[in-house]
C-alpha positions in Angstrom: 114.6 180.9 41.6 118.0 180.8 43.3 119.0 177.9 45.7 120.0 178.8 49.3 123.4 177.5 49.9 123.3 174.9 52.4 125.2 174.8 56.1 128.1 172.7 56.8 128.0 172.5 60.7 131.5 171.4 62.3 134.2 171.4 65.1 136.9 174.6 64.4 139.1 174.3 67.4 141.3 176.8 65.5 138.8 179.3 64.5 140.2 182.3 63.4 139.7 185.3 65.7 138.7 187.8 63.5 136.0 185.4 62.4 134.5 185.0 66.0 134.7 188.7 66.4 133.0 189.4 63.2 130.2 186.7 64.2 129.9 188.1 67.7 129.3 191.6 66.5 126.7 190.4 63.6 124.7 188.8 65.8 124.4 191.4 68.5 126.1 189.6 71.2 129.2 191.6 70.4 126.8 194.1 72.9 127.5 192.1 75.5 131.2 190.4 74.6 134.9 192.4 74.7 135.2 192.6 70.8 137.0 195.6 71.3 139.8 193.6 73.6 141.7 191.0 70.9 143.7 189.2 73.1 140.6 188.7 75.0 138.8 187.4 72.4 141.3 185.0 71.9 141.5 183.7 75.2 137.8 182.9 75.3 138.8 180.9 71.7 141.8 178.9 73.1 139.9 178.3 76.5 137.1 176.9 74.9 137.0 172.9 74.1 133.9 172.9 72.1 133.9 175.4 69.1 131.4 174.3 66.7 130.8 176.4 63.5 128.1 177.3 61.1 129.5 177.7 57.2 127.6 178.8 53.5 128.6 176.4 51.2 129.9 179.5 49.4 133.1 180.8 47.7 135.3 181.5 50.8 132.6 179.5 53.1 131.5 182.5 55.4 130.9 181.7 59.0 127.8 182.6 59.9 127.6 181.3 63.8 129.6 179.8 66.3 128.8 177.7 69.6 131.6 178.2 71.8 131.8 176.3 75.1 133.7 174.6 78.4 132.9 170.5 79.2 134.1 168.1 81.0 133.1 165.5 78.4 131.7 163.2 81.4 128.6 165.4 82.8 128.2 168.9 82.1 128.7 171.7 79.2 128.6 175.5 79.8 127.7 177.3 76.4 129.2 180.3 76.5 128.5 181.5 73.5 125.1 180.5 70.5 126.3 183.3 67.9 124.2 183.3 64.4 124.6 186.5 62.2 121.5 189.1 62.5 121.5 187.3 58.5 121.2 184.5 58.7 118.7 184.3 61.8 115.5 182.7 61.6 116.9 180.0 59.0 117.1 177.3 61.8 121.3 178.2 62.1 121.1 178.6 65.7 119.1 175.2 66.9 121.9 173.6 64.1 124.5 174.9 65.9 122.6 173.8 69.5 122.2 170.0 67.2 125.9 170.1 66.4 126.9 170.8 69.8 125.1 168.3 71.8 126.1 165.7 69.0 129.5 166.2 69.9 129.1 165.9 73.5 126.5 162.6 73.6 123.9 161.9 75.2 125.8 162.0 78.9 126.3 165.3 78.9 124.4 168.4 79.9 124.4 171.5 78.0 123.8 174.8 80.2 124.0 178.5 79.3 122.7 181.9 80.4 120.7 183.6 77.8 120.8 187.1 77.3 117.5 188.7 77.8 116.3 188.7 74.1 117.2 184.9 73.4 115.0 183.1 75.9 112.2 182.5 73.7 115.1 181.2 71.0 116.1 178.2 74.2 112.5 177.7 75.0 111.3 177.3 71.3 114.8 175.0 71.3 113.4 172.9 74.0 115.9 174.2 76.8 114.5 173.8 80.1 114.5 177.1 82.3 116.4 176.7 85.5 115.3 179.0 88.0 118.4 177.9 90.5 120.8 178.9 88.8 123.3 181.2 90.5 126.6 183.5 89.3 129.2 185.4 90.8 129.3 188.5 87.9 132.5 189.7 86.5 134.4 192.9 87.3 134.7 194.0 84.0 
């Protein structure tokens, strides 16, 4: 029987930005992210002061999800991105990653995101709590 490799969950303020595109695109949310714009990519990376990552303990430790988001460190964080490779989904990575990040930020501090349509039973099952008051001004491209 082989062993699954275990997940080392952890803070990668320098993530690399081929990783993050590569994890965007695995998981599907690269449908709805610019991984076609680079330099775009990277700005959401360098704009970001919570990256937390999701690692095989494997040759070459492959990323397998990122949490990507903005706080203030006092009262509020918006998750911009909960990433987990169409792979490794289902094997807990993404409520790790959700662990990981509110671990970092204590117990002070909200975590809010918008979830795309096919990940709100993954926030429910997470124990989110569904804010219907929420309001956005969308992007022009």
């Amino acid at each position: 029987m082989t062993e699954r490799p275990d997940i080392i969950y952890a803070s990668e303020p320098d993530l690399d930005v081929a990783e993050f595109r590569r994890v965007l695109v695995e998981s599907g949310l690269g449908a709805y992210r610019p991984v076609d714009d680079e330099q775009r990519l990277q700005q959401m990376l360098s704009g970001a002061n919570l990256l937390v990552t999701a690692r095989l303990s494997l040759p070459g430790r492959p990323l397998i999800g990122i949490g990507r988001g903005v706080s203030d460190g006092a009262w509020a964080c918006y998750l911009s991105d909960l990433a987990v490779c169409a792979s490794a989904q289902g094997l807990g990575v993404g409520r790790g990653l959700l662990d990981e990040a509110r671990h970092q930020l204590g117990p002070k501090v909200s975590l809010i995101l918008v979830s795309v349509p096919e990940a709100v039973g993954f926030y429910e099952r997470a124990g989110m709590e569904h804010l219907p008051t929420a309001f956005w001004y969308k992007r022009e491209h």
